[in-house]
Backbone atoms as SQL, in Angstrom:
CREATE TABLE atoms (id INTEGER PRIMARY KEY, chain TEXT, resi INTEGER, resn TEXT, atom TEXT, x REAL, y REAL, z REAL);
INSERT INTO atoms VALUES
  (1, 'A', 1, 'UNK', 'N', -38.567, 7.080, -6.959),
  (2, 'A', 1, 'UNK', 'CA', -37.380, 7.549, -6.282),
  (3, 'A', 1, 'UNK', 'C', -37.796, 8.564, -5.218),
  (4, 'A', 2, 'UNK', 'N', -37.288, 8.716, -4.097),
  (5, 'A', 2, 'UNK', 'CA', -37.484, 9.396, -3.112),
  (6, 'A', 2, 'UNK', 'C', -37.399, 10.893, -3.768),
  (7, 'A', 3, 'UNK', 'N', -37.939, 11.809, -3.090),
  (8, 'A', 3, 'UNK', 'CA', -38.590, 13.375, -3.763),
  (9, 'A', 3, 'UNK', 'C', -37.173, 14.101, -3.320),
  (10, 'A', 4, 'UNK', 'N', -36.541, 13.675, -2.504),
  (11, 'A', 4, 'UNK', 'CA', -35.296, 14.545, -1.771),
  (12, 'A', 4, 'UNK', 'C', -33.901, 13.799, -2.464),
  (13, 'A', 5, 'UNK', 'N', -33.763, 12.853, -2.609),
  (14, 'A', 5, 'UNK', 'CA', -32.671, 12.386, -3.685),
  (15, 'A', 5, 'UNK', 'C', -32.624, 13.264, -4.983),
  (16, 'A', 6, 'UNK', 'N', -31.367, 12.694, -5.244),
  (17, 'A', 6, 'UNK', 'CA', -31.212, 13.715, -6.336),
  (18, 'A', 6, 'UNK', 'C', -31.218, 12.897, -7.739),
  (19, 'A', 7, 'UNK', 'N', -31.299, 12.833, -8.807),
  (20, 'A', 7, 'UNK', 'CA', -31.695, 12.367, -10.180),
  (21, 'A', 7, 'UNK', 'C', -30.130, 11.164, -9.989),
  (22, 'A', 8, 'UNK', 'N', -29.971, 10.473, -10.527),
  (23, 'A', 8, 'UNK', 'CA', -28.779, 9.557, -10.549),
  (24, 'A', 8, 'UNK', 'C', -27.592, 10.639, -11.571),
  (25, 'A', 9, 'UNK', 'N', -28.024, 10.524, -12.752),
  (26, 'A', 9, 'UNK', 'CA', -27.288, 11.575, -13.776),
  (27, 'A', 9, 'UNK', 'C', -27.399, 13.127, -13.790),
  (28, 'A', 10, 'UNK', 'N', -28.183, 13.721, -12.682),
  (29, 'A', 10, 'UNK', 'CA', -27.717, 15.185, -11.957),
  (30, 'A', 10, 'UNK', 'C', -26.819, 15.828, -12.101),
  (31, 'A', 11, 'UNK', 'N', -26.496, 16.689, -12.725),
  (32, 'A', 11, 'UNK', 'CA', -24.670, 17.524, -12.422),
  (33, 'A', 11, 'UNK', 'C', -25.320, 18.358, -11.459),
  (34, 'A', 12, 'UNK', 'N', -24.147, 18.202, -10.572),
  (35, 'A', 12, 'UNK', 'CA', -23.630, 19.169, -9.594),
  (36, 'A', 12, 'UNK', 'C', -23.589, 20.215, -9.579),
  (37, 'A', 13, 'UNK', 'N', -24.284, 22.096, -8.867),
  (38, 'A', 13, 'UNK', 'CA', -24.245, 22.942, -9.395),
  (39, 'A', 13, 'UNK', 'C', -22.993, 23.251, -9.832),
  (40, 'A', 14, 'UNK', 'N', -22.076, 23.125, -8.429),
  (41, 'A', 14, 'UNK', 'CA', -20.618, 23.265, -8.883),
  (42, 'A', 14, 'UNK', 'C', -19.799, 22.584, -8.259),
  (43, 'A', 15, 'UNK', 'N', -18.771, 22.154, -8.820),
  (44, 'A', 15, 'UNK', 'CA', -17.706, 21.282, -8.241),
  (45, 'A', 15, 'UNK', 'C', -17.497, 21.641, -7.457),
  (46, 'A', 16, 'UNK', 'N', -17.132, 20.106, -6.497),
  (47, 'A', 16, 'UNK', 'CA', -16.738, 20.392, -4.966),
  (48, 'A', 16, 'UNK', 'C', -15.716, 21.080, -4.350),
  (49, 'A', 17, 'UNK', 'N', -14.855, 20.596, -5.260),
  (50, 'A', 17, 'UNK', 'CA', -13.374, 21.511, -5.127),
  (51, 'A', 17, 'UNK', 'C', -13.208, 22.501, -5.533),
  (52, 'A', 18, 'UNK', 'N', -13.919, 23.070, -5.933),
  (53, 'A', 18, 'UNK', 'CA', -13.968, 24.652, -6.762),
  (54, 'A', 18, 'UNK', 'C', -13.350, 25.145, -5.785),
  (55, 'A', 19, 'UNK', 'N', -12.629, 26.290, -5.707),
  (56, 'A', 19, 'UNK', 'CA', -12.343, 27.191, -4.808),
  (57, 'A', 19, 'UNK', 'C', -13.309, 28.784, -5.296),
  (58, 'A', 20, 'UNK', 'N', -14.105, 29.497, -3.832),
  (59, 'A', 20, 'UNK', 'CA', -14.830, 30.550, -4.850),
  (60, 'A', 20, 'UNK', 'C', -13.506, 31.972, -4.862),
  (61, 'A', 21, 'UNK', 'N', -13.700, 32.711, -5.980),
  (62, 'A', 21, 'UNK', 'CA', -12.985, 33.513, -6.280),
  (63, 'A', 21, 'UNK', 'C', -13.027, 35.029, -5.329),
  (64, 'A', 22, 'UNK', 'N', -11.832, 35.821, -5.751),
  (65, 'A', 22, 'UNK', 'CA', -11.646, 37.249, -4.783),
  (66, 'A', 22, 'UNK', 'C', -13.147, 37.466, -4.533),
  (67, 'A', 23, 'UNK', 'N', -13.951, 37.922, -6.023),
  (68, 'A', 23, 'UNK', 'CA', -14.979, 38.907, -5.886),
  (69, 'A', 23, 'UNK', 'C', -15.594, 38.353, -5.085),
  (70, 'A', 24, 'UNK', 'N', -16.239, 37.066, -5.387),
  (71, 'A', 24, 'UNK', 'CA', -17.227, 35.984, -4.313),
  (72, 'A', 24, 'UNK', 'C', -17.017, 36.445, -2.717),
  (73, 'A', 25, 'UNK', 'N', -15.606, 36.101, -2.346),
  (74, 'A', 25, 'UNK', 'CA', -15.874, 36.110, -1.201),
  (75, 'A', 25, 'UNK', 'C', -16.015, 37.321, -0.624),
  (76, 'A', 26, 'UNK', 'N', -15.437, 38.918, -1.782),
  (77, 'A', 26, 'UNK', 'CA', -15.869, 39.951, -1.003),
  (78, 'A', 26, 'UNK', 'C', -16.999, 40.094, -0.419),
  (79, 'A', 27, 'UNK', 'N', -17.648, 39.640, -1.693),
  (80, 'A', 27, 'UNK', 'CA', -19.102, 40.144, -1.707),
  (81, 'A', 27, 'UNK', 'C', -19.932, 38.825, -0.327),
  (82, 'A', 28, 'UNK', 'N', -19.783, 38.093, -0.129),
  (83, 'A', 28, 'UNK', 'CA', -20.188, 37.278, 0.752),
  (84, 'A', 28, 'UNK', 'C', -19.605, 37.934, 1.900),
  (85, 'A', 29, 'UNK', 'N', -18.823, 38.582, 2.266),
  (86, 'A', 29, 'UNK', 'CA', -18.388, 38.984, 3.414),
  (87, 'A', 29, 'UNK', 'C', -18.850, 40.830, 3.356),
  (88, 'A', 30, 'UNK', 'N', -19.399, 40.995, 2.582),
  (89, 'A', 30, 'UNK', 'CA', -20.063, 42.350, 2.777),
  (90, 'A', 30, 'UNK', 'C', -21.245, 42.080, 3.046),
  (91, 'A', 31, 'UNK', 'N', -21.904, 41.060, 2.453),
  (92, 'A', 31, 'UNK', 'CA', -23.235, 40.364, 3.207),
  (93, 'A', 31, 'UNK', 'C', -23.558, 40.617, 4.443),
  (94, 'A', 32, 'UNK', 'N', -22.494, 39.735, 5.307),
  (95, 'A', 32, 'UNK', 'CA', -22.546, 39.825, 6.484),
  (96, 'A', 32, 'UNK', 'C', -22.398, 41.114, 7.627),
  (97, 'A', 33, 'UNK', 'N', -21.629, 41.685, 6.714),
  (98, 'A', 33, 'UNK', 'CA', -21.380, 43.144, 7.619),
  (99, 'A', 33, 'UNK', 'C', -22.511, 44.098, 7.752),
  (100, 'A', 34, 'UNK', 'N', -23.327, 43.748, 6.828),
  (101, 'A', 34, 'UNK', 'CA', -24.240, 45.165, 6.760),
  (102, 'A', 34, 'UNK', 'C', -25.923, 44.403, 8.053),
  (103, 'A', 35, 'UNK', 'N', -25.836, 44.833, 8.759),
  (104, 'A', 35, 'UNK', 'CA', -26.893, 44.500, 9.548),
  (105, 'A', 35, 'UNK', 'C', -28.327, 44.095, 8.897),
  (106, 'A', 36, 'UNK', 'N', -28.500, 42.904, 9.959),
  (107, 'A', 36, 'UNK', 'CA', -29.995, 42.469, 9.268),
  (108, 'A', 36, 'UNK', 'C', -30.976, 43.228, 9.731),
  (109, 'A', 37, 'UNK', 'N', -32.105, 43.368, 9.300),
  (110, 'A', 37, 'UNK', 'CA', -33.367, 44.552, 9.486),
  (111, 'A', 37, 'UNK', 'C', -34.006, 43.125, 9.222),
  (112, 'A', 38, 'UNK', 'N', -35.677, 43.378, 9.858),
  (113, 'A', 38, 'UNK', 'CA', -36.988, 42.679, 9.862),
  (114, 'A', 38, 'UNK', 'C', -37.779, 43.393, 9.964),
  (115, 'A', 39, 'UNK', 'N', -37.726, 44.773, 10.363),
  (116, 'A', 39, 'UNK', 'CA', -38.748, 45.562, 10.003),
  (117, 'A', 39, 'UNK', 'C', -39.860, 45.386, 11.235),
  (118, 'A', 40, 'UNK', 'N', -39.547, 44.486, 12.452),
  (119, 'A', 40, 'UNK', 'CA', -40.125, 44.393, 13.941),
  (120, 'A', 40, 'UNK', 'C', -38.669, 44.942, 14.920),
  (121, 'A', 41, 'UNK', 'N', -39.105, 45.756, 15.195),
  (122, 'A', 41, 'UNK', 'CA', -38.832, 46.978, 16.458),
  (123, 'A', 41, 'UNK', 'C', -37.640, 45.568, 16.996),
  (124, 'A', 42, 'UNK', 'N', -38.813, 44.933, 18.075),
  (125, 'A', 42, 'UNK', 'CA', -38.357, 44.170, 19.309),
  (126, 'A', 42, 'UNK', 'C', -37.504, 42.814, 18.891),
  (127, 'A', 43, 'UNK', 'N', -37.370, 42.781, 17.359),
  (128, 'A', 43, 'UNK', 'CA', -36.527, 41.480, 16.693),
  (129, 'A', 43, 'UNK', 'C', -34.981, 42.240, 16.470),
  (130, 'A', 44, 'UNK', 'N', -34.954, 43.322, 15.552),
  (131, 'A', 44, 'UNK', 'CA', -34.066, 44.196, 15.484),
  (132, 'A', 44, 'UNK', 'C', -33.508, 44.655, 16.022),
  (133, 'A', 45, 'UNK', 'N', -33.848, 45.066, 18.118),
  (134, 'A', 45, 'UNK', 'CA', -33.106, 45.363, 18.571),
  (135, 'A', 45, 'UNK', 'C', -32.234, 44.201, 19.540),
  (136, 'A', 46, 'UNK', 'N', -33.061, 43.149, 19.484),
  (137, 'A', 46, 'UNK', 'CA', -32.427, 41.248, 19.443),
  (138, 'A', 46, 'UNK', 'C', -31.088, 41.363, 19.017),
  (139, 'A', 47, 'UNK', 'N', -31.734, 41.573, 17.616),
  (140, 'A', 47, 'UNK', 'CA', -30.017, 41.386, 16.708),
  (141, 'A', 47, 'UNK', 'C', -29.324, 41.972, 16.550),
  (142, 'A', 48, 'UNK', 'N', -29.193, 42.972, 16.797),
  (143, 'A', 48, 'UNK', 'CA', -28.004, 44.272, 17.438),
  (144, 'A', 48, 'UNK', 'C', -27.410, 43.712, 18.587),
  (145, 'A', 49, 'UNK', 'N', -28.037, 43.153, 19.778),
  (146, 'A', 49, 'UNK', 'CA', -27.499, 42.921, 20.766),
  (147, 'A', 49, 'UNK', 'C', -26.530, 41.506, 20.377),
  (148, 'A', 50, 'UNK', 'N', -26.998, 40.827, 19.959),
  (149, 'A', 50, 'UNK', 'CA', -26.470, 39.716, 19.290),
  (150, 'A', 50, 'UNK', 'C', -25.349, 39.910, 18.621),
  (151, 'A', 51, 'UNK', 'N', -24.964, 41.314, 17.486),
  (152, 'A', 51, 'UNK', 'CA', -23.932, 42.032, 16.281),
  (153, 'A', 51, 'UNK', 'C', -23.197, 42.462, 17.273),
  (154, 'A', 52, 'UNK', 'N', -23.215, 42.608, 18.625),
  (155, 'A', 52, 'UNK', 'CA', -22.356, 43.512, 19.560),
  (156, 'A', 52, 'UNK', 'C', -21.566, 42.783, 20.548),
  (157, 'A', 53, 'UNK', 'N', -21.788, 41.348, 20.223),
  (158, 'A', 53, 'UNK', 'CA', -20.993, 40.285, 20.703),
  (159, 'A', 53, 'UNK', 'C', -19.734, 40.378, 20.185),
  (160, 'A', 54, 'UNK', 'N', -19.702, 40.324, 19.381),
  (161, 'A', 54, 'UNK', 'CA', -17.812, 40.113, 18.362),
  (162, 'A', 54, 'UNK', 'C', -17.131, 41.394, 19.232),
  (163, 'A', 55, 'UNK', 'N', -15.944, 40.453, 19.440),
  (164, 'A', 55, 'UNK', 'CA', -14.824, 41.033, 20.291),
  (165, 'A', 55, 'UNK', 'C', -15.365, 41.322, 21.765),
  (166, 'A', 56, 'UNK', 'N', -16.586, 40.569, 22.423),
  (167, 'A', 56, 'UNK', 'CA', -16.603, 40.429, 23.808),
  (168, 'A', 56, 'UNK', 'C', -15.559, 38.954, 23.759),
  (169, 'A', 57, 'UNK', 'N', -15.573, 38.910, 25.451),
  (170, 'A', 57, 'UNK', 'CA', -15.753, 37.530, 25.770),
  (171, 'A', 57, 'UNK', 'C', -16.646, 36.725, 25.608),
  (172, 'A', 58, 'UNK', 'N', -16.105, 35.483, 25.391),
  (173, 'A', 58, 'UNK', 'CA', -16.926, 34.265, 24.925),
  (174, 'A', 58, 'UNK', 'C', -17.688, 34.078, 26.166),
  (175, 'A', 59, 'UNK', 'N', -17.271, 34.123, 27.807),
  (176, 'A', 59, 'UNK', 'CA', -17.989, 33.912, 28.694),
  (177, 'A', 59, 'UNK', 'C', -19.461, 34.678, 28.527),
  (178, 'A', 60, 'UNK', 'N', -19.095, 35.933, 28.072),
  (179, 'A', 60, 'UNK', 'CA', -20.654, 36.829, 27.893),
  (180, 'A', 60, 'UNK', 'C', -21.615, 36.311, 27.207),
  (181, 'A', 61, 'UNK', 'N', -21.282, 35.878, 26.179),
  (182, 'A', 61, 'UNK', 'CA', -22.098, 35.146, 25.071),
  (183, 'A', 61, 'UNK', 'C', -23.354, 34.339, 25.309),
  (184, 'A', 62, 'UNK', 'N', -23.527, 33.624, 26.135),
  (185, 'A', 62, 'UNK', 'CA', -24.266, 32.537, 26.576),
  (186, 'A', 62, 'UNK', 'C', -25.697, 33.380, 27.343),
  (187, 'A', 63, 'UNK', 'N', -25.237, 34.540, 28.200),
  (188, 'A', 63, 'UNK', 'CA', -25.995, 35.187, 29.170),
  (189, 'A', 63, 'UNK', 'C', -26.807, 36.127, 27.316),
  (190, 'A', 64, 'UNK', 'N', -26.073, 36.539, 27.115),
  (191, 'A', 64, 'UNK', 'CA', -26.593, 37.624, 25.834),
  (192, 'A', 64, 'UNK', 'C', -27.176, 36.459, 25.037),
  (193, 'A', 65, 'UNK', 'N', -27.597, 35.248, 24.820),
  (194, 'A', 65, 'UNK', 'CA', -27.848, 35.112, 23.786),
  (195, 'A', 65, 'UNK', 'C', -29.123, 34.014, 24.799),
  (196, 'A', 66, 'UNK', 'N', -29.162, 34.208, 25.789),
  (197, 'A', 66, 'UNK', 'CA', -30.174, 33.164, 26.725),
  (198, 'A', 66, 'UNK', 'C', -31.201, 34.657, 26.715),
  (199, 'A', 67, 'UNK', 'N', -30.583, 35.604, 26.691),
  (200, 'A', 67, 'UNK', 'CA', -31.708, 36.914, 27.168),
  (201, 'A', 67, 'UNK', 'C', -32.102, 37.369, 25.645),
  (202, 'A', 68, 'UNK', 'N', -31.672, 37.118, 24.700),
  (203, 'A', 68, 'UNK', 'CA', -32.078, 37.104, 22.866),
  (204, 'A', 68, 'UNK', 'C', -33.231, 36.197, 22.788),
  (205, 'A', 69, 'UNK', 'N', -32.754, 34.844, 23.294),
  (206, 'A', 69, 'UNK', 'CA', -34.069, 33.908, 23.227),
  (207, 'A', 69, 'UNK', 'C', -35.107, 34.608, 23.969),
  (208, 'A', 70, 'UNK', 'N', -35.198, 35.054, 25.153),
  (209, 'A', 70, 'UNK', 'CA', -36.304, 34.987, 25.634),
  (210, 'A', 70, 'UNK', 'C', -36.973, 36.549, 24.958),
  (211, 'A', 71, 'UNK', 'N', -36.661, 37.102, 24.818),
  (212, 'A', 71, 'UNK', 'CA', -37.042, 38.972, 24.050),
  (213, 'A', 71, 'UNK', 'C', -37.428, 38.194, 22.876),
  (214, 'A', 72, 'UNK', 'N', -36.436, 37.306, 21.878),
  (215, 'A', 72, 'UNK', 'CA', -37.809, 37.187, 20.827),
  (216, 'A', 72, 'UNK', 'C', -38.902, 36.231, 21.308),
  (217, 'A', 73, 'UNK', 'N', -38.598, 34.826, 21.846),
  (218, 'A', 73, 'UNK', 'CA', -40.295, 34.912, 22.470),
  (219, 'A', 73, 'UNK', 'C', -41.190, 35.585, 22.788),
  (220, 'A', 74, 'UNK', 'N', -40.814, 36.337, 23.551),
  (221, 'A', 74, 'UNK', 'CA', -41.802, 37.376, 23.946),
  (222, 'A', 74, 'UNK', 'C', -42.579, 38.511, 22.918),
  (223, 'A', 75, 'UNK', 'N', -41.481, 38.701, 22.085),
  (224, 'A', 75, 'UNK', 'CA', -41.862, 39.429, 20.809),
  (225, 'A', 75, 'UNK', 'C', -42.790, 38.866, 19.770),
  (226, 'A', 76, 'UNK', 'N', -42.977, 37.096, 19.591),
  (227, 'A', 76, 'UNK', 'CA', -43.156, 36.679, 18.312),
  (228, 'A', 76, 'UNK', 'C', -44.393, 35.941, 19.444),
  (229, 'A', 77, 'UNK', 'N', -44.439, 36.040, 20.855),
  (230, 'A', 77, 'UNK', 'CA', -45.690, 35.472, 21.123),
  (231, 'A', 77, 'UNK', 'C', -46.443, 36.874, 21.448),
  (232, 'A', 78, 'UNK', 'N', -46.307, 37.625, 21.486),
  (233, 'A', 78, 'UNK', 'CA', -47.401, 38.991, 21.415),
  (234, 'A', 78, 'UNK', 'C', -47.708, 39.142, 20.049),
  (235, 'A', 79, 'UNK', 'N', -47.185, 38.523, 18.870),
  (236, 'A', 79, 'UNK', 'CA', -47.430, 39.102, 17.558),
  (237, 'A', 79, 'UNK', 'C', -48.992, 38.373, 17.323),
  (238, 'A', 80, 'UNK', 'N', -50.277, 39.050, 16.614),
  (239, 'A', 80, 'UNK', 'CA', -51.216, 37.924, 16.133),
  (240, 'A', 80, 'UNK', 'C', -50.959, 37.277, 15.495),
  (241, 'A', 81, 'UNK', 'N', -51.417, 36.149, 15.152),
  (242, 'A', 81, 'UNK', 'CA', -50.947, 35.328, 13.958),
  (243, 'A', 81, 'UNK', 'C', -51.718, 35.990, 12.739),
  (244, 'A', 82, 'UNK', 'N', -51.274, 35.917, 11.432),
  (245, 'A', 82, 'UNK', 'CA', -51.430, 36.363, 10.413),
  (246, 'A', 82, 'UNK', 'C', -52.419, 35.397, 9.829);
């Protein structure tokens, strides 16, 4: 059987229709609020610029996130490889 299929008699972690509960989604939505860190300077300040989008215009978006791509290139091609 293919390695990425799943067993025929498999259960499901959880039903499809589940709906997830209050706490779940607090907590999934506090996830998101609290800023991501990487612990690289020039990635971190990427994604700030990126977190500072919500509640621009959508027109801005495209210019801020064409100038994200190129800052982390630049960041992750100065890094040595490990």
């Amino acid at each position: 059987m293919n390695e990425y299929a799943p067993e025929p008699d498999a259960e499901p972690d959880a039903e499809p229709d589940a709906e997830p509960d209050a706490e779940e989604v607090a907590e999934a939505a506090q996830e998101f609020s609290e800023p991501v860190r990487t612990g690289v300077e020039e990635v971190d300040q990427v994604l700030d610029s990126v977190d500072d989008l919500e509640g621009r215009p959508v027109d801005e978006h495209v210019a801020v996130f064409e100038n994200a791509h190129d800052r982390l290139r630049t960041a992750l091609d100065a890094r040595p490889d490990s």
